[in-house]
N, C-alpha and C positions, 0 to 999 in steps of 0.2 A: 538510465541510472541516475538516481539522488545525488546533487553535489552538495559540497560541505556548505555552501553558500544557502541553499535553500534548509540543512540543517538548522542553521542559527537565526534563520529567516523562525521560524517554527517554533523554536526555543524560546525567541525573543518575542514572537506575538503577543507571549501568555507567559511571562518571569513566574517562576516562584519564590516569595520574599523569602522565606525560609531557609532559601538553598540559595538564591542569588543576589548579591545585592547591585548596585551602580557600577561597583567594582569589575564582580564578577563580570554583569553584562558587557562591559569594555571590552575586557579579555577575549573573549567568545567574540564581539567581530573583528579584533585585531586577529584574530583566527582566521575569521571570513576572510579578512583583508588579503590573508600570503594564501590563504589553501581554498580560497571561495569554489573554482571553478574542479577543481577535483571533483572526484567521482568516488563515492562513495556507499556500499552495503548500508553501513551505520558508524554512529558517531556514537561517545559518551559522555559522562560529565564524573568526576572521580569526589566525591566530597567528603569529607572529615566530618565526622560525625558526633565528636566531642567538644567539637569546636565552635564557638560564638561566630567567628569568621563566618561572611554567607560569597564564599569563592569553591573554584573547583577546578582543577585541571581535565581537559579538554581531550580528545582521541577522536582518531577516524580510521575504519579500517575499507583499504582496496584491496582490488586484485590485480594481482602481476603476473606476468608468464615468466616463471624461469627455463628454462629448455624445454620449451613448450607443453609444460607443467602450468595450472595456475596454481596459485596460492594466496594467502591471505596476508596482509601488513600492513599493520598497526603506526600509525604514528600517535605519540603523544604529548602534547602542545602544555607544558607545565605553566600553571595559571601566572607564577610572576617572570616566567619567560614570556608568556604572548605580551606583556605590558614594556618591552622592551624595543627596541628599533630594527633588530632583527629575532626570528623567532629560530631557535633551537633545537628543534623535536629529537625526543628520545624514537627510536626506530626498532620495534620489534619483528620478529622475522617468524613465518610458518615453520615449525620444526619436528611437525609430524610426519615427515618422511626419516627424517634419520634414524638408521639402525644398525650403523655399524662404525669402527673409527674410519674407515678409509669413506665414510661418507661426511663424519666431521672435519675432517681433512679439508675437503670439497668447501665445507661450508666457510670454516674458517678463512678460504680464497676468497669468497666471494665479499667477507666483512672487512678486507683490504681497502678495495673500493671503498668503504661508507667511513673513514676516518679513522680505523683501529690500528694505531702503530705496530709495524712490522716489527719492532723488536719485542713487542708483549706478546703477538699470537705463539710463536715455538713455547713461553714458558706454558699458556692456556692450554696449549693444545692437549696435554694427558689431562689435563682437569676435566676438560670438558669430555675426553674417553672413556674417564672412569665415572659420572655422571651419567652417562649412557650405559654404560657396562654396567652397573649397580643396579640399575630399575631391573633389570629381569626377574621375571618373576612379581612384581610388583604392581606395577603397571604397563598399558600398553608401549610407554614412551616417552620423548619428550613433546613438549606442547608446543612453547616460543622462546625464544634466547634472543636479547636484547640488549641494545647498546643505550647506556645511559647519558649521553650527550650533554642534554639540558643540566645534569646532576653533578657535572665536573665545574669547580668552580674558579679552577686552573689548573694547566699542564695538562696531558695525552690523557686520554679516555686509558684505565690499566683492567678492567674487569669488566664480565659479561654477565648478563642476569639472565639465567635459567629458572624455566618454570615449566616445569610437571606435568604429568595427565593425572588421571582421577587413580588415585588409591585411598586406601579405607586409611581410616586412623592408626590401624597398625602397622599398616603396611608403611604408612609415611614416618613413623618412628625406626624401624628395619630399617629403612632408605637412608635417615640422616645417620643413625650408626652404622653403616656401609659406607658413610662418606668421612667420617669421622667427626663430625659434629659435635660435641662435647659441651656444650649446655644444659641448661636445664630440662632434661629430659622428663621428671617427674611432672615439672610443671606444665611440659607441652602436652604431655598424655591428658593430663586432667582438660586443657584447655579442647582439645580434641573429641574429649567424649562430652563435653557440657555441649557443643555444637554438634556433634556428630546429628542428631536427629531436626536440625535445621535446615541441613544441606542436603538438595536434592539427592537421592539417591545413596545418603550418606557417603558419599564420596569427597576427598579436597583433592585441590591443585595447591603444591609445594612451590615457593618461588626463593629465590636465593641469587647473592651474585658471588663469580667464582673468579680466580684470577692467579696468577703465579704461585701465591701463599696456600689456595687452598678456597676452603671454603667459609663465606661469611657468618658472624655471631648471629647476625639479624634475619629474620626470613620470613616468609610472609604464609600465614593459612588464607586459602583461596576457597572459596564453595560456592556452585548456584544456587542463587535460592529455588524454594520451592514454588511453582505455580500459585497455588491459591490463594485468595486476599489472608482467610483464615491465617495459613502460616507465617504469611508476611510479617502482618497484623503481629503472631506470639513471636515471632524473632525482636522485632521493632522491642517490643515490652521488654524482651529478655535483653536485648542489647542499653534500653535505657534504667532497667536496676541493675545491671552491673556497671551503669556509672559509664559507659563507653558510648553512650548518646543521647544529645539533648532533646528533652521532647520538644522541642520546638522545630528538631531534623527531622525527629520522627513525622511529625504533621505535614513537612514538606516533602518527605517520602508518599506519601500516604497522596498526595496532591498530583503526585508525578504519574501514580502507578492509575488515576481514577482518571487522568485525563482522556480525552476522545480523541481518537486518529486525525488526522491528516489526509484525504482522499487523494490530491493530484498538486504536488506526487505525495503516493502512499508514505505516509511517516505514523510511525507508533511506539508510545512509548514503552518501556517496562523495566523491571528494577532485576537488571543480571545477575550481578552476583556479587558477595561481600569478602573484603580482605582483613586479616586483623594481623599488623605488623608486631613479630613477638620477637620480644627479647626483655631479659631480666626475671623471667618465671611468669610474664601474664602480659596480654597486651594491652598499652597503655589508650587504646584507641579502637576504632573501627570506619573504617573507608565500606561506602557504598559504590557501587559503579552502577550509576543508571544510563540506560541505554534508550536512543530514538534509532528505529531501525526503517529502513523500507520492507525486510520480510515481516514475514506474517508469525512471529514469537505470540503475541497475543490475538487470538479473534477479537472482534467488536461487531456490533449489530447498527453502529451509524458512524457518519464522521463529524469532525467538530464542525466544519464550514459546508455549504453546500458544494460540487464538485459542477453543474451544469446547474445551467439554466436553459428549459424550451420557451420560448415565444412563439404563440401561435398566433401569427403575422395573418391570414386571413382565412374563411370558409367560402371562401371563392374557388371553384373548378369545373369547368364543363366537363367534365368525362366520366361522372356518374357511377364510379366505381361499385360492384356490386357492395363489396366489405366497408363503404367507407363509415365512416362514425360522424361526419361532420353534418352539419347543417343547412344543406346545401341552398335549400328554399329561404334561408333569411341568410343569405352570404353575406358578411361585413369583413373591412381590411382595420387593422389594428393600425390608431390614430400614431404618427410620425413619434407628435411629442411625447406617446405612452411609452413607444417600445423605445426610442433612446433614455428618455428614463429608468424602466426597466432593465435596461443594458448598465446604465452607470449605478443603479441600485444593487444589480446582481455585482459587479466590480468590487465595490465597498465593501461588501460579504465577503468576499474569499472565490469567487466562483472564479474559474480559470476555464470555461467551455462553454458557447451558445448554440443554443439545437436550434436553428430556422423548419418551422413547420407551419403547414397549411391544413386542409386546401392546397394549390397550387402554391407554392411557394415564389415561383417565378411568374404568377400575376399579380402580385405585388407591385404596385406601384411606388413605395418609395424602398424597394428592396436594397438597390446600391447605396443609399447613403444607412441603411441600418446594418450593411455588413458593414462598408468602411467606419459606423463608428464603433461598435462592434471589437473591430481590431485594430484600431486607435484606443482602446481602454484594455489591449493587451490583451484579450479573449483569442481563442482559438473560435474560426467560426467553422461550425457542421451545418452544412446543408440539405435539405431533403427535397428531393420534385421526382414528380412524373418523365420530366424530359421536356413538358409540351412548352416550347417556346423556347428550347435553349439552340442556340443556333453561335457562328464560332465566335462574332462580334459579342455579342450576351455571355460568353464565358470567357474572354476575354477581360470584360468589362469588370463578372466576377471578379474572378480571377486575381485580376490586380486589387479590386477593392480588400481584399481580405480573405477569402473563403480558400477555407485547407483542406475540407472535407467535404465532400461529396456524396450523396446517399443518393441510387436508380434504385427506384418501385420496379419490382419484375420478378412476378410469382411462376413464371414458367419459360421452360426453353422454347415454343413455340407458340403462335397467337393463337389456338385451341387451347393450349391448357392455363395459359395465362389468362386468357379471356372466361375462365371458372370465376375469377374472383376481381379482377380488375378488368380496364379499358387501356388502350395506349399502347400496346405491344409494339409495333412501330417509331412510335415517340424513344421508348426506354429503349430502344436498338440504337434508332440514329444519335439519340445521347451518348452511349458506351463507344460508339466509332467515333466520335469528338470527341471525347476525351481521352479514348489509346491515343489518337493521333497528336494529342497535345502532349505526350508522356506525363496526365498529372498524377503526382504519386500516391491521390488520394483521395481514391474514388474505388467506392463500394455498392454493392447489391445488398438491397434489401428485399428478403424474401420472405413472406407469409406463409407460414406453414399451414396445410388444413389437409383433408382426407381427399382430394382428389388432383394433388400435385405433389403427392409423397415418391411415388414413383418415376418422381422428373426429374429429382434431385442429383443422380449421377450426372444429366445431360446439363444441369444449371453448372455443375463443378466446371466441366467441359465448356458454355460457355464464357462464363466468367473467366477460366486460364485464356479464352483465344481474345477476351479483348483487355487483357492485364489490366484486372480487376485487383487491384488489392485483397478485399475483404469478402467474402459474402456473408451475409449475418442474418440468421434465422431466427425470423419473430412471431412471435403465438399470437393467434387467430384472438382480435378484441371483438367488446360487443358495435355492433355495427349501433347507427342514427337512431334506429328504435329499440335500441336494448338487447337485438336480440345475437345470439351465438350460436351459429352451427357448424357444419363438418367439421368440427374437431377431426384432428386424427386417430384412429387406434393403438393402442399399447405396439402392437405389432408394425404399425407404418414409423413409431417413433423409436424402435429400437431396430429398423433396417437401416433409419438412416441415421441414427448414431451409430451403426458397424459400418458404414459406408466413411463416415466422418474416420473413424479409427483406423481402418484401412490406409484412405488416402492420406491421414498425415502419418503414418508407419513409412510409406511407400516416397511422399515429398522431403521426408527426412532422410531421406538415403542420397547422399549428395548436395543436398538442399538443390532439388530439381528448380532449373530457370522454370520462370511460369506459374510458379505454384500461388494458388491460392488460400490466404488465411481462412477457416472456417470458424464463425464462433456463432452463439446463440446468447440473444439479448437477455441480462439477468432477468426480465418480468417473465421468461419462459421458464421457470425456475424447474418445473419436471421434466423437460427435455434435458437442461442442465446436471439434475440431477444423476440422469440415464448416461449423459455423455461425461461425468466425472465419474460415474463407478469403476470400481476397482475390486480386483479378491479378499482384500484384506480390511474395506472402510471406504471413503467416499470423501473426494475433496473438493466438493461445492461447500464452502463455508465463506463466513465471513458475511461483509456490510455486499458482496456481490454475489451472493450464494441467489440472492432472487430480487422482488419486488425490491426497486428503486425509492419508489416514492418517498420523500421529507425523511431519507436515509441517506442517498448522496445527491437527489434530482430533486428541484421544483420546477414549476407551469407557472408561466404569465397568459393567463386571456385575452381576449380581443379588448375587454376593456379595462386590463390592467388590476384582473384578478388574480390572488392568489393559489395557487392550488398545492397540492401534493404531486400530482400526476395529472394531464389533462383528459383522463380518464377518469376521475373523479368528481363531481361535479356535482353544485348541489349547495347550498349556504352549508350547512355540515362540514362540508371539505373545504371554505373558503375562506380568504381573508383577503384585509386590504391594507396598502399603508396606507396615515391618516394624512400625510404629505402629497398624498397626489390630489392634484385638484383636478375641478370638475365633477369629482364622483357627489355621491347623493351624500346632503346634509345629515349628519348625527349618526349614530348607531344603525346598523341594518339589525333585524333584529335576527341570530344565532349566527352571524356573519363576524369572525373575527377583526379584529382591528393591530395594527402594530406600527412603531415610529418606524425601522427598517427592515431589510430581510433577515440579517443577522439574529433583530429580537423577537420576528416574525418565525425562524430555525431554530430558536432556543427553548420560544414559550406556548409555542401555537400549541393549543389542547390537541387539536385534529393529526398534527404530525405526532404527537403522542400518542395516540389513540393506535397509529399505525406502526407504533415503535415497540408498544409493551404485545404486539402481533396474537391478537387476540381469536382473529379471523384461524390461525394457524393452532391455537390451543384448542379450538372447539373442532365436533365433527364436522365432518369426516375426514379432516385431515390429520387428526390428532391420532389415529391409531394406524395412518399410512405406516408403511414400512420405510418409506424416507420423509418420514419426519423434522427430521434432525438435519437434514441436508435439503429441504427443499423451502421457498417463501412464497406462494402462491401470487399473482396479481388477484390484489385486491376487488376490483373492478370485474374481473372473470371468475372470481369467485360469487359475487354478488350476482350476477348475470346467470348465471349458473344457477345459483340459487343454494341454499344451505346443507341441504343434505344430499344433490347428487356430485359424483363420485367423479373426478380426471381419471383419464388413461390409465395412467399411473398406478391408481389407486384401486381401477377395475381389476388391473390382471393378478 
């Protein structure tokens, strides 16, 4: 789970003037400050949209168990409360379960606790009865009911602020004359139908606070916006000729909603939903609430920063794998000072993962001091080997240097079917019994999918559970050392063992059986994925991991400190260099890009463009797949392939 701390980490990488100024960004980490380590779904930013001011009041919503129920809760952090010595937060509560008084009764108990004087709940208490009594018919319910803490500026908290579910315009004017609300009713109607076709699904959320007296003059129109930039874009316009926002918010709107995600951990922005506080006949304002979430509210096709980096540490390996791709006859080890380099250049970007690959990984001769720096520059480090050479001193040795992840080569349950495509079967055995035995918690199989180990994959589930393997993770057949690609598998060997996959986590999830193993398939296998996210109704492979990686959330550092998209790509076309590394060759290479870092190396590289506007994917023969829309081919097996024949996938 996202805490609020890497929230404003996020927020604050990339201000936007418009919406925040010096001020603002105080606020936000005097936020970090009390609520850093929280755990949080999503956070928001509350901004006034009339206003010159460039501040915002601040929110984050968790999840609680209440009688072993979760539910959702809101805190909200009011912008000149965070700048205060202590912070204050308004507390909003899930109140989508309530349906009845003897359940607001309940509730009412439970806001005892959170500082609501005992002498105000008995007079609230029919208010908030006939609040609920009244939606019938109208809406499903209420939404959240809320204590305004921050808002009291002395004496006892005396009212609660309820807010709504979705009812049409009409139904929200029936609602306040059920409560007796006695305002301008002409003027809310009009204000209701000039929004009405703004708001997702022409629906509002009604917000109000209620208390002894009754019900408030003031109350708030609530709506989501609508998905597409399009309607954004006409609300933004509509909202600034009517005078209720400066295009200068507008622009910072507009900044928030085009920003790029966040890979690890996932953060995305998008612009939730808008309030227009009304009273007097028309509201004098308009509040945005934009939202950084860890769910997926918006798809995106890359991230802002890269998320990994692989270094391919050497083409060194005696064991001659049939599928290898490396170069075995001109083996070279990647120079010390490349790959710390490379480690502190991927750092300064944003990357938060290093892939160690070979060749043998663990013939590497300066392997320990490139994990320990590695994870001295706060990198998670992933490992990959054969096994051959890991013995219990040597993963020890790992071990402490840094290395969290672990990746076994081992394409079969026995050395006949393993020995189709690799060498080592022995090796990748006595590897997985040294590391059960160490209990490390993170150590995974990597499996090679192809047509003549499709059939082995129940006995691989089996065993991976007997040496508590974490992961097993199935990855699509590349082009080997000379280009070439074969036993693919059949449509039909790749939808056994996606019912095999579906099966056994039905069956792991029944108790969450001790022993189970995660089963997942690497996004470049993006048609397997596609097969194993299908569903009756649509298909949820999407997103920046719906398929190919490459210069989307992954790049490749080479043996000598090239750049790549994927170290499957290769070739001046797919390459660059910083111009800071020394030693490389004087002046321009020629069609060989150039960049001062990786950051501006991820920004402006043509080549990772080339692979972003997914061009390979609009042309045939995958453009008229039936999973189109769900699937991103590796690039690299696409080419290999060649242009016009046809994946599994796409045969059947």
């Amino acid at each position: 789970m996202t805490t609020v701390k890497e929230y404003v980490e996020y927020l604050a990488r990339k201000p936007i003037a418009e919406l925040l100024d010096a001020s603002g960004l105080t606020a936000l980490h005097r936020a970090a400050d009390f609520y850093g380590p929280a755990e949080a779904a999503q956070c928001g930013l509350e901004i006034v949209l009339h206003r010159t001011a460039r501040q915002a009041d601040f929110s984050y919503c968790t999840t609680v168990s209440h009688n072993g129920v979760p539910e959702e809760r809101w805190y909200e952090l009011d912008y000149a409360c965070c700048l205060q010595q202590n912070i204050t937060p308004c507390l909003f509560f899930d109140a989508r379960r309530l349906q009845s008084a003897g359940e607001c009764s309940a509730f009412l108990d439970r806001i005892r606790s959170a500082d609501f004087p005992e002498s105000e709940i008995g007079k609230i208490e029919p208010v908030l009865i006939d609040c609920l009594h009244h939606l019938s018919g109208l809406t499903r319910g209420l939404f959240q009911l809320g204590l305004m803490h921050s808002r009291v500026s002395s004496g006892p908290l005396s009212s609660l602020r309820v807010v709504t579910m979705d009812m049409t315009g009409e139904g929200a004017l029936q609602y306040l004359h059920r409560m007796a609300w006695n305002q301008d009713r002409e003027g809310l109607a009009k204000c209701l139908s000039l929004f009405g076709p703004f708001a997702r699904r022409g629906l509002f959320h009604i917000d109000f606070d209620i208390s002894g007296r009754g019900i408030s003059r003031k109350i708030g129109i609530n709506f989501y916006v609508r998905k597409d930039r399009e309607s954004q874009e006409a609300l933004l316009d509509f909202l600034v000729q009517r005078q209720l926002c400066l295009p200068e918010k507008k622009e910072g709107i507009l900044q928030w909603i085009s920003r790029l995600p966040q890979g690890d951990p996932f953060i995305a922005n998008d612009w939730c939903h808008v309030k227009l506080p009304f009273t007097g006949g028309w509201p004098q304002t308009a509040k945005a609430y934009l939202r950084s979430s860890a769910l997926f509210y918006e798809r995106s096709e890359v991230f802002e920063r890269p998320c990994l980096v692989n270094l391919e540490l050497t083409d060194r390996c005696p064991l001659h794998c049939p599928q290898c791709y490396c170069d075995l006859q001109n083996a070279r080890d990647m120079p010390l000072d490349t790959a710390i380099r490379s480690l502190r250049d991927a750092r300064a970007a944003g990357v938060k993962r290093a892939y160690l690959s070979g060749g043998e990984t663990l013939l590497y001769p300066h392997l320990r001091e490139v994990v320990r720096e590695a994870a001295g520059q706060g990198l998670q480090v992933h490992l990959a080997t054969s096994g051959l050479g890991l013995d219990g001193k040597e993963w020890e040795d790992l071990r402490n240097a840094g290395v969290t992840e672990i990746y076994i080569s081992l394409n079969g349950s026995t050395p006949e079917v393993d020995g189709q495509t690799r060498n080592g079967f022995e090796l990748a055995i006595r590897a997985l019994a040294l590391l059960k035995e160490s209990h490390h918690p993170g150590t995974h199989i990597n499996w090679v999918m192809h047509r003549r180990n499709c059939h082995d994959f129940a006995n691989m589930i089996a065993l991976a559970e007997s040496y508590a393997v974490t992961r097993l993770v199935i990855l699509q057949r590349k082009p080997d050392s000379r280009n070439r690609l074969d036993d693919l598998p059949t449509y039909d060997q790749m939808t056994a063992v996606r019912d095999l996959i579906w099966n056994y986590q039905r069956l792991a999830g029944e108790g969450d059986r001790p022993g189970r193993v995660h089963i997942s398939v690497e996004p470049c296998y993006s048609p397997m994925k596609a097969l194993l996210e299908q569903r009756f109704l649509g298909n949820r492979n999407g997103g920046v991991y719906q398929g190919c990686l490459a210069g989307r959330a992954v790049y490749s550092v080479s043996l000598d400190g090239t750049l790549t998209p994927c170290r499957h790509l290769v070739g001046p076309e797919w390459s660059a260099r910083l111009v800071a590394v020394s030693g490389g060759p004087a002046g321009r290479e020629p069609g060989r890009e150039e960049f001062g870092s990786v950051e501006e190396f991820w920004q402006k590289s043509e080549a990772l463009q080339r692979l972003r506007r997914d061009d390979d994917r609009k042309a045939s023969p995958c453009a008229d797949c039936r999973f189109a829309c769900f699937c991103r081919p590796c690039v690299a097996m696409k080419k290999a392939m060649g242009d016009t024949r046809r994946c599994a996938v796409h045969e059947a």
